[in-house]
Structure formats: structure tokens, C-alpha cells
N, C-alpha and C positions, 0 to 999 in steps of 0.2 A: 772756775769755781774755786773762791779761796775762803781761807780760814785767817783768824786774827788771833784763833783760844783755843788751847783744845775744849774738846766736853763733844757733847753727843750732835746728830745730824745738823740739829738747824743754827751751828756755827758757821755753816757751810754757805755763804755769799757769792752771786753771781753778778762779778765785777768788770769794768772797762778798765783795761791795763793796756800800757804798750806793746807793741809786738817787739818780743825779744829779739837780738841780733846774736847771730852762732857767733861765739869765739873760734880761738883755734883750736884743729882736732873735731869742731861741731858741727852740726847740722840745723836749718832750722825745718820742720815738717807743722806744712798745714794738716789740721789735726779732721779726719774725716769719722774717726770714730776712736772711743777710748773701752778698754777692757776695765771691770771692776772687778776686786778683786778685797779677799780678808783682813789684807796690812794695809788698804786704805781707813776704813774705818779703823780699826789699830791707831794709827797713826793720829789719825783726829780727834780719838781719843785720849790720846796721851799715855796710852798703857804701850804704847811700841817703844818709842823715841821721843824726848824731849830738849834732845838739844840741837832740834833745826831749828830755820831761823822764822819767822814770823812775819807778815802773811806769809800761806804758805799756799800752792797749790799742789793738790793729790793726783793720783793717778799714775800707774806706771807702766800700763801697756795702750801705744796707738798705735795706729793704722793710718795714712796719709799719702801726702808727695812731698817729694823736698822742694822746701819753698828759699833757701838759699843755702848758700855753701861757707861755711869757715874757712880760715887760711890753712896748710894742712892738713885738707881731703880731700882725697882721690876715689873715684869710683862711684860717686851717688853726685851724678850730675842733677842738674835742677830738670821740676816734673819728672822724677822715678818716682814711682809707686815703691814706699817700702813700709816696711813692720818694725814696731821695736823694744825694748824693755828699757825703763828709764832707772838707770841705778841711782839717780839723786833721790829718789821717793818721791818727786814731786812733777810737777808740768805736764800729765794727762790728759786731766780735766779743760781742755782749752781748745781757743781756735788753733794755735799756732803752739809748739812747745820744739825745747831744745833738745838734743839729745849730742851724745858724743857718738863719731863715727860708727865705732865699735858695737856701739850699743843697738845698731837696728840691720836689716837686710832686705832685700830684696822682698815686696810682697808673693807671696804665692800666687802667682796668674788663675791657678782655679778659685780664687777666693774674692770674694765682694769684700769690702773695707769694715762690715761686721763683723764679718768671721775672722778676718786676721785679724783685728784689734782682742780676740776672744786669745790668741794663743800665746805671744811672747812670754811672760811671766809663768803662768800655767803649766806650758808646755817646758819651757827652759826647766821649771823647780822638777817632774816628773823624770826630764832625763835625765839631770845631774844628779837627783836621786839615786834612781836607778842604775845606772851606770858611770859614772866619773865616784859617786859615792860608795854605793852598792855593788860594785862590781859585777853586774848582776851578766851571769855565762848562757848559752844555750843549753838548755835539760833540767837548768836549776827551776826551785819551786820559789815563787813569791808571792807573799800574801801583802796586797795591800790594802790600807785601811781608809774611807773616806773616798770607795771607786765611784761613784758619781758625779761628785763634786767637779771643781776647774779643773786641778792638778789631776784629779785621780782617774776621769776619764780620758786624759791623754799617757797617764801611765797604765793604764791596760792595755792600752793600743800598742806602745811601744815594748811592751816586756813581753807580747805575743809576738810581735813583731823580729823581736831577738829568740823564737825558738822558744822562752821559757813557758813552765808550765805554771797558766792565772789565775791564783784564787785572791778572793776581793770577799768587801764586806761592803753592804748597802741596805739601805732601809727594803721592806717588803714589796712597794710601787715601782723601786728601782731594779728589781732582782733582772728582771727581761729585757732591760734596759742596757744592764754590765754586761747580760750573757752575749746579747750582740754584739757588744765592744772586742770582745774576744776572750773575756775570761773562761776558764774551764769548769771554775767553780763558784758562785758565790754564795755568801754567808749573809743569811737575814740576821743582821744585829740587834733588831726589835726582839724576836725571838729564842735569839742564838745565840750562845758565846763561841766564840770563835777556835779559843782555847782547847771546847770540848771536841770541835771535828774535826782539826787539822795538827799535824807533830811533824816533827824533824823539815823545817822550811829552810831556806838558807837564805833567805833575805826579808824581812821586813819592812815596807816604804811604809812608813807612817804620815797621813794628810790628815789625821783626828787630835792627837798628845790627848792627854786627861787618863785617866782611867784604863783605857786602850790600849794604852800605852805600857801602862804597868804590867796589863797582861801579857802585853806579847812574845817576851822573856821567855816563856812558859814551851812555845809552839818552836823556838827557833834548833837548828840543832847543834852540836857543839860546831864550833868556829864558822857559825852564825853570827850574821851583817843584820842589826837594828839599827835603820838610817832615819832621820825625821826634819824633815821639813819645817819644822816648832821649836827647836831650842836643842840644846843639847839635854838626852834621855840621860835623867837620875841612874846614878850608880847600884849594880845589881849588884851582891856580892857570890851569888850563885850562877850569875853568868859570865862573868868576870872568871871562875876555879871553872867552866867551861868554855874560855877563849872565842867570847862572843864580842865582837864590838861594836860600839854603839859610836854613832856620828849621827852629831846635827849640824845641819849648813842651813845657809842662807842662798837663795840662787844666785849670782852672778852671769849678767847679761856677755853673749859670746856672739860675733859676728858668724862664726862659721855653724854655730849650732843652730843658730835660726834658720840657716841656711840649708842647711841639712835637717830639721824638722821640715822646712816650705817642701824642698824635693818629696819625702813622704808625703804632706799632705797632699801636694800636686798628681800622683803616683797612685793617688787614690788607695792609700795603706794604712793612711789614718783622717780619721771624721772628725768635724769641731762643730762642737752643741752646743747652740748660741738656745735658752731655753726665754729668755726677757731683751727688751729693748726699749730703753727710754733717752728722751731726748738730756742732751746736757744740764741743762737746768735744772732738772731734776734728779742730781745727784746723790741729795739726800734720802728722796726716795729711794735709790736704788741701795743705797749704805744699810739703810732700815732693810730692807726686804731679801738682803745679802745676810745680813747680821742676826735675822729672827728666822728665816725662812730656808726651808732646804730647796737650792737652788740646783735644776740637773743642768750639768753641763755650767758655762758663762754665763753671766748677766752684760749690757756692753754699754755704753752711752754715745749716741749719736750729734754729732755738730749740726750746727745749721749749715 
């Protein structure tokens, strides 16, 4: 599925291209199923990035085998099952897509090629949030915002998982949904501001930015960690004279952290909620139904 423009879904063409050849350092992986994900549409839009190059194909978390090997790689013989996050932004959406060594791991043996296409990107932005970001300790309290969603239900999983104590904010249909993830507390955000039930947190993961965002300043406590997955958070001048800091990252795909998410999810410590699945083709559907639509858990797309 490639694009020629940015602008909305139906840029989105389902083209006969060559099958790429790994370079060195790369991989090539038959694609058995692809993750969708926010900075897809982003990107097709033109509101993420405009200086890649044209066609382009989207997509940045698969699921497959390796279907040949580049010069300068060890370790992912041809036919392993692996998972991966594509840090070019592109080559998902397809039969066959490249990826550089680094960027995938071993699949998690308890998973069908669904569900791991559901986690690399997702799951990578929720730890490095949480923890390479976040610093996020066992005892500390984290609220995170957008627990439902791709990223946020693998960061509840993971920040219980680390000992801390979970409060989350989800729509009213999702509240029973978070509690079983493992938070402690969740905030109906229909209802609730978040602001008003919970004080002194020492970590805020942000998966919303907008408005949310500006509030959460409010709840953190002094040399309190506001991390966001969306940009780097606008400068607070009141949290700033209370030695709070704020980081925005972008994820960065890591072989060993995939690897060490598959162990948990294999370990049965943490769940992937694939909630939609449609076939390749319909990409654009899924772009639309991601973009308007509150989606629990993944949406995924399936190869033939």
C-alpha cells in the first residue's frame, strides 16, 4: 500500500512493486501481518514529516519470517519467525518489507503473527516512556493518559509489572477493561478531570498531548517526570520553580527490548488486544477507523 501525495486515506494505492533486496546490516521479512498505528495516517497526511521521499509505503510494525539475509547479519537465519519496528516509517504495509537487523526480534512463540504485528511500536513507545524516559522506580505512582489505546494498554501492563502503583484515564466503556490490565485506579475522562482526584504523582506518560496535557502539570509532584510520546510538552513556568521535567521522545526500535517485551508477553505478564482486523487492502479503512474511532487495544492488517 503506497502513496504518491500526502492528503487523506484514498491516496493510499495497492500497488505491484519489486520485491526488495536486504542491504547490508538488513533483513528482508515476508510480511504476514502489519500493526497500524497514529503516525501512519500522520504521515500520509503530511502533518508528521514531509521530507521523505515519494511513493512511499507506510507501516511500521510487522510480524513475519525472514525471507533473506543481508551481508552483515548474524543471528536471524532465513524462515525465523520474527517481529519488528521499522524506524524508516515506511515498508509495513506489504508482502515483503526491509527492515535493519536491529530493528526486529525473535516472535514471541505464544503469539500468532496478529498479535505480534500488534506490539513492536506500541509496546517499544510505552517502555521507553516509562522507563529509559520516565525512570519510572517500584512504589512510584503513574498516571497515564490514553490507557486503552495501543501504547497505553501495554503501559499499564508494564508499570504494574514494575511494582508501581496504576492510575489511568479511559473513556466510561473502557474503565473495566484498564482495571483488568492492572491499573489500580482509573479516571473516567468523559466524566472526570483527572486533575481533580489524583496530586503529588511522580510520573506522567502522556499517549493523548492536547489539553491533557496542559493539565497534568497540576497532579505531578515536585521533581516530577512529565514524559509524552507527542512532541516535546510546552514550557510550564510553575513547574519548572518546582523542578519537574518534561521529555518528549520519539521511540526508537531496540533489538534487546523487543526481546525482552516477547519474554513478558510469552511469561504470560502481559496481554495484546488486537480489538479490529482487516486485510491489507484495506488500509485506508483501517487509517479512517483508527483516526475517527476509539480503537481498544491494536487494529492489525493482514497479508494474503
Amino acid at each position: 500500500m503506497r502513496i504518491h501525495s500526502f492528503g487523506t486515506s484514498d491516496v493510499l494505492r495497492w500497488e505491484d512493486v519489486s520485491v526488495p533486496s536486504p542491504g547490508p546490516g538488513e533483513v528482508l521479512v515476508k510480511v504476514f501481518a502489519a500493526g497500524v498505528n497514529p503516525v501512519d495516517y500522520k504521515i500520509r497526511s503530511g502533518n508528521f514529516r514531509r521530507d521523505l521521499s515519494l511513493p512511499l509505503t507506510l507501516g511500521r510494525e510487522v510480524s513475519g519470517v525472514i525471507e533473506a539475509v543481508g551481508p552483515e547479519v548474524a543471528g536471524f537465519p532465513r524462515g525465523q519467525e520474527v517481529y519488528g519496528m521499522l524506524a524508516k516509517y515506511s515498508g509495513g504495509y506489504a508482502e515483503f518489507a526491509r527492515a535493519l537487523a536491529r530493528e526486529i526480534a525473535p516472535k514471541p512463540k505464544s503469539l500468532d503473527h496478529i498479535h505480534a504485528a500488534a506490539v513492536p511500536l506500541a509496546a517499544t513507545t510505552a517502555w521507553q516512556g516509562l522507563f529509559d524516559h520516565g525512570q519510572l522506580r517500584k512504589g512510584e505512582r503513574v498516571l497515564i493518559l490514553g490507557a486503552a489505546g495501543g501504547g497505553g494498554h501495554f503501559a499499564v501492563q508494564f508499570a504494574r509489572h514494575a511494582g508501581a502503583r496504576v492510575i489511568a484515564t479511559a473513556r466510561s466503556v473502557d474503565l473495566e477493561f484498564v482495571h483488568e490490565l492492572g491499573a489500580d485506579d482509573v479516571i473516567d475522562y468523559q466524566t472526570q478531570r483527572f486533575e481533580d482526584e489524583v496530586s503529588e504523582i511522580d510520573l506522567v506518560l502522556d499517549l493523548v498531548a492536547g489539553e491533557s496535557q496542559d493539565r497534568a502539570w497540576r497532579v505531578l509532584r515536585r521533581h516530577g517526570r512529565l514524559v509524552s510520546a507527542l512532541g516535546q510538552p510546552a514550557e510550564n513556568s510553575g513547574a519548572r520553580s518546582r523542578g519537574i521535567a518534561a521529555i518528549g521522545f520519539m521511540a526508537d526500535p531496540r533489538t534487546e527490548q523487543l526481546a525482552e517485551i516477547g519474554e513478558l508477553i510469552d511469561d504470560r505478564e502481559v496481554t495484546v488486544v488486537v480489538e479490529r482486523i482487516l486485510p491489507l487492502p484495506m488500509a485506508a479503512k483501517a487509517q479512517d477507523e483508527l483516526e475517527q474511532e476509539h480503537i481498544r487495544g491494536k487494529m492489525v492488517l493482514v497479508a494474503d
